[in-house]
Wavefront OBJ file of the C-alpha trace (Angstrom):
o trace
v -198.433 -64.794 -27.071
v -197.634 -66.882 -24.016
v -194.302 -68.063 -25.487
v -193.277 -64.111 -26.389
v -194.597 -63.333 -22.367
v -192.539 -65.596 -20.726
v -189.181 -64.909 -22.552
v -189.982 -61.310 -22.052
v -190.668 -62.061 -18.117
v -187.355 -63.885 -17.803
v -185.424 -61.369 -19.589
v -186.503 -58.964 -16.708
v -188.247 -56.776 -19.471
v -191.129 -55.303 -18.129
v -190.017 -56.056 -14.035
v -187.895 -53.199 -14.689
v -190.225 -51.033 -16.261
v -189.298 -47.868 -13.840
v -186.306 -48.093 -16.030
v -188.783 -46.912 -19.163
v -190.350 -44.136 -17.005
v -188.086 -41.466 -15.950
v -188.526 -38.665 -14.095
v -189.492 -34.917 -15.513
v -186.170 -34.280 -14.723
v -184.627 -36.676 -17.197
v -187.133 -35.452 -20.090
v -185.799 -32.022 -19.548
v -182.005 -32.889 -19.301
v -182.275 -34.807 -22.708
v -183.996 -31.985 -24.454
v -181.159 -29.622 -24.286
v -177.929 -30.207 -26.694
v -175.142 -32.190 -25.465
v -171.402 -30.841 -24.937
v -170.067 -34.274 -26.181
v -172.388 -33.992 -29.802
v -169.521 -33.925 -32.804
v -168.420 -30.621 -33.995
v -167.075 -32.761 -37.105
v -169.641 -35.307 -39.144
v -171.457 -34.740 -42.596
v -173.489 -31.307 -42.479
v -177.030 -31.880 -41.871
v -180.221 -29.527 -43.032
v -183.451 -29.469 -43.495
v -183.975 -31.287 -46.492
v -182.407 -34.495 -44.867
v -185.264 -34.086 -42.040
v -187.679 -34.035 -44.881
v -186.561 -36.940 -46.295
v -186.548 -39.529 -43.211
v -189.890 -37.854 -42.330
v -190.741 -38.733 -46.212
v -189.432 -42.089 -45.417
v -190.934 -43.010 -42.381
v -194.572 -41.959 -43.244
v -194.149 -44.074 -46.523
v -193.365 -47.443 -44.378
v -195.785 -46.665 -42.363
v -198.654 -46.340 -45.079
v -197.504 -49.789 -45.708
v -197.588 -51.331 -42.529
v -200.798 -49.935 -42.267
v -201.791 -51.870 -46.032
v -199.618 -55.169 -45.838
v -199.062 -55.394 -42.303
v -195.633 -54.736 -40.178
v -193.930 -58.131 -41.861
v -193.670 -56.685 -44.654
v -190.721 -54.523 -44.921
v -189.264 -53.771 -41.722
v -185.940 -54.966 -42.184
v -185.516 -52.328 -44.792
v -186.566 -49.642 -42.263
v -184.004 -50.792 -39.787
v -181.398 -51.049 -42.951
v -181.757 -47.224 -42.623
v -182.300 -46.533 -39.134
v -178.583 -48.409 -38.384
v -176.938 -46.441 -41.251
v -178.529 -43.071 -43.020
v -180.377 -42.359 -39.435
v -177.660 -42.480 -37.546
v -175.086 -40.931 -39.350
v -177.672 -37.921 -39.510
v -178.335 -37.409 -36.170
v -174.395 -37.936 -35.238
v -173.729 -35.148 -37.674
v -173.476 -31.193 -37.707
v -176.477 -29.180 -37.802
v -176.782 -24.777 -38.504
v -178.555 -24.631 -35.905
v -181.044 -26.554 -32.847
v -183.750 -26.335 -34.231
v -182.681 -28.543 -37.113
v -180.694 -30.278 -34.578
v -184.023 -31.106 -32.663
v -186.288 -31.710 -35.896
v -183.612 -34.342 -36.974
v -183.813 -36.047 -33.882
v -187.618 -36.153 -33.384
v -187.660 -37.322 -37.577
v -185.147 -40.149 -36.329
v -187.492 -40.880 -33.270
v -190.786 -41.669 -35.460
v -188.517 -44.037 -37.914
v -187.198 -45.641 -34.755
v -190.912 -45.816 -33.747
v -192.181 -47.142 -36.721
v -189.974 -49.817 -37.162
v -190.963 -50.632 -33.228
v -194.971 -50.868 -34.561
v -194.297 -52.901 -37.387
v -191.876 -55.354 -34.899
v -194.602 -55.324 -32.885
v -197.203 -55.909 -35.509
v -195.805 -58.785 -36.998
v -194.993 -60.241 -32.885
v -191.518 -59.238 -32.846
v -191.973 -58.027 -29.220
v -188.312 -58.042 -28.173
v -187.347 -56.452 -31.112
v -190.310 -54.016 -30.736
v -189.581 -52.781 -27.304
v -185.893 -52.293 -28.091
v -186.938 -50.201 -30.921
v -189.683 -48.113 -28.765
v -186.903 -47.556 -25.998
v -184.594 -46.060 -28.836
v -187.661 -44.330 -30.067
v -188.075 -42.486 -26.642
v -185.068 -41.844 -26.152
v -184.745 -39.472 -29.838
v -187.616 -38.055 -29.144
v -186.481 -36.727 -25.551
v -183.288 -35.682 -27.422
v -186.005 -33.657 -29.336
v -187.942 -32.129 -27.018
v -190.850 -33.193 -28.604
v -193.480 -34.499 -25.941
v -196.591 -35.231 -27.970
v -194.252 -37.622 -30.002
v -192.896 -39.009 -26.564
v -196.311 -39.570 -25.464
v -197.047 -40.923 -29.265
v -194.225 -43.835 -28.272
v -195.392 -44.460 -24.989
v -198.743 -45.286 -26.167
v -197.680 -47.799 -28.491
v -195.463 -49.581 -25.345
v -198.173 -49.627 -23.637
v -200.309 -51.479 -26.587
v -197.917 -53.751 -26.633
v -197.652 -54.454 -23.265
v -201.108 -54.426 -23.037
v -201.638 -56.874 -25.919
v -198.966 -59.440 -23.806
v -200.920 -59.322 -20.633
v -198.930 -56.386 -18.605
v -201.790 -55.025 -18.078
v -200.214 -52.828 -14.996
v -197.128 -51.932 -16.929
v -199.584 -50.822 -19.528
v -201.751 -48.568 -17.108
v -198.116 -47.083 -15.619
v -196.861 -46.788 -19.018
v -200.383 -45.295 -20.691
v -200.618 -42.718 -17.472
v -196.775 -41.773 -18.683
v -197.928 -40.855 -21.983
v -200.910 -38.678 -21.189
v -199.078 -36.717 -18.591
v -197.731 -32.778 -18.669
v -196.932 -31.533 -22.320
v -197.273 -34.725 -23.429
v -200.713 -34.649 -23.784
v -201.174 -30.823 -23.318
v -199.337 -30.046 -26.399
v -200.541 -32.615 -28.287
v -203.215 -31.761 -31.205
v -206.734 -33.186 -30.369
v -206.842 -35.952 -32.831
v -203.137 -37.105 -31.194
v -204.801 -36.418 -27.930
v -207.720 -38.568 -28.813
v -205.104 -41.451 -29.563
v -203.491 -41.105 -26.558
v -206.554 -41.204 -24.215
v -208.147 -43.897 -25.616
v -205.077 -46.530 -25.128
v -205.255 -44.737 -21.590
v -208.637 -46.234 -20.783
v -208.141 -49.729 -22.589
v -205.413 -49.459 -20.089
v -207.802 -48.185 -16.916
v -210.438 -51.008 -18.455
v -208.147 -54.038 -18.532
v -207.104 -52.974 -14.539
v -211.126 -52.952 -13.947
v -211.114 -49.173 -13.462
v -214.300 -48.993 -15.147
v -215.500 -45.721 -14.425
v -212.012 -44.073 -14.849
v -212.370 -45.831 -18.098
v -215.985 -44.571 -19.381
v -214.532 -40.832 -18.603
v -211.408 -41.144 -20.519
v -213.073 -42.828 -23.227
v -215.637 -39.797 -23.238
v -212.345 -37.495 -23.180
v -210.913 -39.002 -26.155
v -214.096 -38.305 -27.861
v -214.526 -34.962 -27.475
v -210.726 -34.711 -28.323
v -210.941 -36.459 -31.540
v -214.708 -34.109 -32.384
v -212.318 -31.338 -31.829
v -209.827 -32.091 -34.709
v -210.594 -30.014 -38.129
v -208.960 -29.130 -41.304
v -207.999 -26.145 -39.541
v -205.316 -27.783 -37.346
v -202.668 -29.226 -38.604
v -202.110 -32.518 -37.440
v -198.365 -34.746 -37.580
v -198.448 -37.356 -40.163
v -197.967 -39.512 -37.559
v -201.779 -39.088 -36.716
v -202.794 -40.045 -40.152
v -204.355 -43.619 -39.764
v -206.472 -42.438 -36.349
v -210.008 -41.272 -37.117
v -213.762 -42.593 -36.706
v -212.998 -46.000 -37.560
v -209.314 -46.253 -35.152
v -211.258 -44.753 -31.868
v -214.393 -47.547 -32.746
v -211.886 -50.106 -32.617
v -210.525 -48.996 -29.519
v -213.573 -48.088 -27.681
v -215.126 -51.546 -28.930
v -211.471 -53.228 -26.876
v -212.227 -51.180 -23.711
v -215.822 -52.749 -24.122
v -214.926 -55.962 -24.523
v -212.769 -55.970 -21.639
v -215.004 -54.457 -19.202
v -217.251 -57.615 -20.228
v -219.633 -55.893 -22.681
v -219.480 -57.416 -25.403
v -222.698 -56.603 -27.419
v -221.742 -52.608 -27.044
v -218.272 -54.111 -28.500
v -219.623 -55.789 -31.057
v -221.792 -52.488 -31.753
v -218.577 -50.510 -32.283
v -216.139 -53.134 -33.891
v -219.199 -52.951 -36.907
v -219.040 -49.149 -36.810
v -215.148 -49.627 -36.946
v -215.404 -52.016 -39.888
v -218.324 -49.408 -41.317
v -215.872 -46.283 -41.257
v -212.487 -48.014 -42.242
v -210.925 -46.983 -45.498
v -209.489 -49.292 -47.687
v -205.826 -47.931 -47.550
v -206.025 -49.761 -44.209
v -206.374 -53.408 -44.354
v -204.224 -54.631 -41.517
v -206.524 -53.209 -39.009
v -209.069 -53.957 -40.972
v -208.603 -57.580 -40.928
v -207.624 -57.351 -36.724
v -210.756 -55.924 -36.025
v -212.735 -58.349 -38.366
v -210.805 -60.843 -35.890
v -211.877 -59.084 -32.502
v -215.271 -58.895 -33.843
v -215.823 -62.747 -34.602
v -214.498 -63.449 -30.832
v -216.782 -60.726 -29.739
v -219.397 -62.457 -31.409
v -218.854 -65.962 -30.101
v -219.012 -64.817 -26.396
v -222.175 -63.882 -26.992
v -223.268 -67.251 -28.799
v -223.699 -65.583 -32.421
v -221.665 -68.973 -33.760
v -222.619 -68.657 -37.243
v -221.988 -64.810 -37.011
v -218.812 -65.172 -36.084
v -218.081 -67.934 -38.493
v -219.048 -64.945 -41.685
v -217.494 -62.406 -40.101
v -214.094 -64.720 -39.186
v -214.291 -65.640 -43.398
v -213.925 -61.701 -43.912
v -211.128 -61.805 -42.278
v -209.180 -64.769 -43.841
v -210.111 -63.220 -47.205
v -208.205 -60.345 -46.105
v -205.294 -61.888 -45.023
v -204.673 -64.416 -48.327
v -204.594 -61.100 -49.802
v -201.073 -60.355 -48.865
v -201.127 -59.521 -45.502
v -198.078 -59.691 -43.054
v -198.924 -59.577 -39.656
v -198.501 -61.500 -36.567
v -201.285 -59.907 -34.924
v -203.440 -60.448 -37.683
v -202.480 -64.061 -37.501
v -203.122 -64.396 -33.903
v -206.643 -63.779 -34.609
v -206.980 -66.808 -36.648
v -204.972 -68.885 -34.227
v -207.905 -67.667 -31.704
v -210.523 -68.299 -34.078
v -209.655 -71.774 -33.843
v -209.172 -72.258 -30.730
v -212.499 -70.397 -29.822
v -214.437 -72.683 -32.438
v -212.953 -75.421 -30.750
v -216.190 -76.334 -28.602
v -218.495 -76.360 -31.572
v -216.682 -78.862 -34.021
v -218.912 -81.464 -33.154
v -222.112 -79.858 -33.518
v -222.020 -80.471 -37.209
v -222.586 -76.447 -38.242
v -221.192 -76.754 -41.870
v -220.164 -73.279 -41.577
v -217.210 -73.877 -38.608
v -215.909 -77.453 -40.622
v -215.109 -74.731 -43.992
v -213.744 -72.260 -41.906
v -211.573 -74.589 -39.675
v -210.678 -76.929 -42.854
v -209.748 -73.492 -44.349
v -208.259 -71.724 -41.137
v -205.513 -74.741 -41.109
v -204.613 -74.719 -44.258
v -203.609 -71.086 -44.345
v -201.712 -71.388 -41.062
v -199.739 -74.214 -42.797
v -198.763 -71.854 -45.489
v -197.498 -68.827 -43.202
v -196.058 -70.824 -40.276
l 1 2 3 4 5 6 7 8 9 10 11 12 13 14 15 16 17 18 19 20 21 22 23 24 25 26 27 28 29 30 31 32 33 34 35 36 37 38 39 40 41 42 43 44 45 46 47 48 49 50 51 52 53 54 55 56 57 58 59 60 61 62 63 64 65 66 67 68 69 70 71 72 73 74 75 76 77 78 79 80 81 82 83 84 85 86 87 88 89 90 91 92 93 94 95 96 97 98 99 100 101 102 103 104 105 106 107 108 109 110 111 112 113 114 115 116 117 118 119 120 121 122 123 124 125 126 127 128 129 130 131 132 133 134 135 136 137 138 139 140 141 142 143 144 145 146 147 148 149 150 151 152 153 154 155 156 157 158 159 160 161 162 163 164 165 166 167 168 169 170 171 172 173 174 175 176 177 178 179 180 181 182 183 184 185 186 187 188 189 190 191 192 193 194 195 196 197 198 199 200 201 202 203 204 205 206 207 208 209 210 211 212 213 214 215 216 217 218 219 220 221 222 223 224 225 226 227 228 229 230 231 232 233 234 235 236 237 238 239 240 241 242 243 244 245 246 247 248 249 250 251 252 253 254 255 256 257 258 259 260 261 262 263 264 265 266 267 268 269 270 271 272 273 274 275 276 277 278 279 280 281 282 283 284 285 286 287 288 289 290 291 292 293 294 295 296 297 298 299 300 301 302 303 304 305 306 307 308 309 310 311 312 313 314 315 316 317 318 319 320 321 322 323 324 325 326 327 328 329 330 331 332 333 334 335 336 337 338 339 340 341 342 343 344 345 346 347 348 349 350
């Protein structure tokens, strides 16, 4: 994590973050059809929308199963050729125009998550900054605020934490939270307060994270939700609210919702299944449940020699270690397995 924050600093990455934020201005200018798009190109319709938004919500069931290693090459295999010969082609009419261009957005945005799952954050944020960009070519603002979110995980995650806030505040603004549905809203406002939590805007925070509750109490079968929504129920806004928890310093109300996360989760999504285990365990050890953390830390090593592929997933056992560090000499035969057995599956993946 350090490494991947430094390079990023030097490259001027996130110093230039205005640079990811434009102005209303800018979102409205890309939305409308450009003079210079080809009058000549392969014929695009409907049925080639369907089938990168059949694409794209297959990779991402199974970034969401084996983790964001696992496959994402073959995702960008299509962006760079199928992808962009579609949205460089003819189209009957906008709205196809605009539907290819927002399907195109969430492929460029999935292959972004799963760079930034498995700690490709370079990669990640060039892949979210193409994202944005299709999506604004779309018109489509809940998806723009969709892709915002996720930069400002990510920068979140690397320890931006006020590129994340500026970034989060982006992607709940206007229509792109107004015209979102409430379980995308939900999404959106609870990355807003891990955001607000992690600048030690606490009560700002507590209200958002009350907001994304009633948002997400508000989604029924009688709405129809994008697929894009599909992995973010009871057991995603747990997980998050436990984060904001944990970094306002509460970690027993964290550890109350990382088990109700862990509780709810199906099993279609390991991954984040296996991060939250990880989050959990630390959780635990800040509060001095050693041996608690040490079970729940096994959960999640089971689910990774399972044929897992992610580099956050990883990170959590590189912090296990490092967190069991100050107990290796207090001869609990529970940390010596797990350590002995933490090593050897870094060995393997590294």
């Amino acid at each position: 994590m350090d490494t991947d924050r430094r390079r990023l600093l030097a490259g001027g990455v996130y110093c230039a973050a205005a640079l990811l934020l434009p102005d209303e201005t800018w979102w409205d200018a890309m939305s409308r059809p450009s003079a210079e798009e080809p009058s000549t190109g392969m014929r695009v319709g409907r049925g080639d929308v369907e089938t990168v938004r059949e694409l794209t919500l297959a990779f991402s069931r199974m970034d969401q199963r084996r983790g964001g290693g696992h496959g994402r090459r073959a995702v960008d295999e299509y962006l760079k050729h199928e992808a962009n010969e579609f949205v460089r082609g003819r189209f009957a009419d906008d709205a196809t125009r605009r539907a290819m261009f927002s399907a195109s957005a969430e492929l460029a945005y999935v292959s972004g998550w799963m760079a930034f799952d498995n700690s490709e954050h370079a990669v990640a944020l060039q892949r979210f900054n193409a994202a944005v960009k299709l999506a604004a070519r779309s018109g489509d603002a809940p998806l723009s605020g969709h892709i915002l979110r996720a930069m400002a995980h990510q920068a979140l995650d690397l320890g931006f934490r006020g590129e994340a806030l500026q970034i989060a505040q982006t992607s709940v603004h206007g229509e792109r939270y107004a015209a979102a549905t409430p379980r995308e809203r939900a999404l959106l406002g609870v990355v807003h307060a891990r955001t607000l939590a992690a600048n030690g805007h606490k009560q700002q925070a507590a209200r958002a994270l009350l907001r994304a509750e009633d948002d997400l109490s508000n989604a029924n079968d009688g709405i129809r939700e994008p697929d894009r929504t599909f992995f973010f129920g009871e057991a995603s806004l747990a997980h998050e609210t436990a984060c904001t928890l944990r970094d306002l310093g509460d970690h027993q109300r964290a550890v109350k919702q990382f088990r109700r996360s862990v509780r709810t989760r199906g099993a279609a999504f390991r991954r984040t299944h296996a991060v939250t285990l990880g989050y959990m365990g630390a959780a635990q050890i800040a509060q001095g449940g050693v041996e608690e953390a040490c079970a729940t830390w096994t959960n999640v090593l089971d689910a990774m020699e399972g044929g897992i592929y992610s580099g956050r997933a990883r990170q959590t056992v590189v912090d296990m270690r490092q967190l069991l560090s100050p107990y290796r000499k207090r001869g609990i035969p529970a940390i010596g397995a797990l350590d002995t057995r933490a090593a050897s599956y870094l060995a393997q993946v590294d």
